[in-house]
N, C-alpha and C positions, 0 to 999 in steps of 0.2 A: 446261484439259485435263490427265490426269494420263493417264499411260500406266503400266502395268503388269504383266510376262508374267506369263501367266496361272501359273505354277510357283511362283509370289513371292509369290502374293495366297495369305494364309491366311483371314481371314474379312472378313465385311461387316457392319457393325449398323446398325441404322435410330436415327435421332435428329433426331424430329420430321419437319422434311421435306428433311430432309439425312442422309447416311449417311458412316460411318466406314468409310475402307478400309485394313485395317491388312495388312502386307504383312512377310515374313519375316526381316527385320531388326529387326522391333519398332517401325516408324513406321507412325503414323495419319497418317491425310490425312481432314480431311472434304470430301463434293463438295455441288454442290447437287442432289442426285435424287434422289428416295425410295426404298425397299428395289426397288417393286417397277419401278420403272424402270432400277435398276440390273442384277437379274433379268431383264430384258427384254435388254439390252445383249449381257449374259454370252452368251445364247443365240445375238441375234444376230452377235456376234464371233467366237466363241469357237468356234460348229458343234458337234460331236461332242466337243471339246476341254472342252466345257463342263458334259460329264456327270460332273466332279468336283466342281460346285459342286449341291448341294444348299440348300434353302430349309425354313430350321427355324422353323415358326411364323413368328407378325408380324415378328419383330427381327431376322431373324437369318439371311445366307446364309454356309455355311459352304464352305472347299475340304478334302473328305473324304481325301485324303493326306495331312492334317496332325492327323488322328484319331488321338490317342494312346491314349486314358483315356474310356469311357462309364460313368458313376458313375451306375445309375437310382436308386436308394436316396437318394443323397445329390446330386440333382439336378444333376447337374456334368457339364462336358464337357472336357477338356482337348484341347485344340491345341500337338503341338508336333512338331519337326523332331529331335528326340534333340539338341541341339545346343544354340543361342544362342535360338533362337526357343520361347515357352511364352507361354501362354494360357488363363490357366482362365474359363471361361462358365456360368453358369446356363443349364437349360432346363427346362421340364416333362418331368415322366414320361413324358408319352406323346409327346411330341415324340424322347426320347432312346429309348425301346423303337424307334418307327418308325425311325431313325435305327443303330440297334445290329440291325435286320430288313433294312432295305435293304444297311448292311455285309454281315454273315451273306452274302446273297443274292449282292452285288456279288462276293464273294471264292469262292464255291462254283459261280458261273454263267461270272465273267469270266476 
């Protein structure tokens, strides 16, 4: 069992069929669930709280609060808190444009 407020969880990555929870001190935890079981959890935990976590392609659930940097040219994502917490991610182009669309939208709707 690992427990984790949801404010602390920065991202999720799929590995194999287990996922890395890494969380805003800079510690990984691996669990045994796959991305899209942990995806499932989130929603059902988490209710409405859970419209911060975003599902980037196969590998990768991210928590959009901690969206510093969307690099599409140079396929990069940074995560960080301004702080102690930093993160940089590969994504594809079009996973980081959908991603730098849904911001845009989140910050002019919400």
């Amino acid at each position: 069992m690992l427990r984790v407020p949801a404010s602390r969880l920065v991202y999720i990555s799929a590995d194999g069929n287990y996922a890395n929870v890494v969380t805003q001190d800079n510690k990984k935890q691996i669990v045994s669930f796959q991305l899209g079981q942990v995806e499932d959890l989130i929603g059902d935990q988490l209710g409405d709280e859970g419209g911060n976590f975003v599902r980037l392609g196969r590998g990768l659930i991210i928590n959009t609060d901690y969206v510093y940097l969307i690099d599409i040219t140079k396929q990069r994502l940074i995560l960080s808190d301004c702080a102690a917490c930093y993160h940089e991610l590969s994504a594809s182009r079009e996973v980081l444009i959908k991603l730098k669309a849904y911001i845009d939208a989140t910050i002019n709707h919400g």
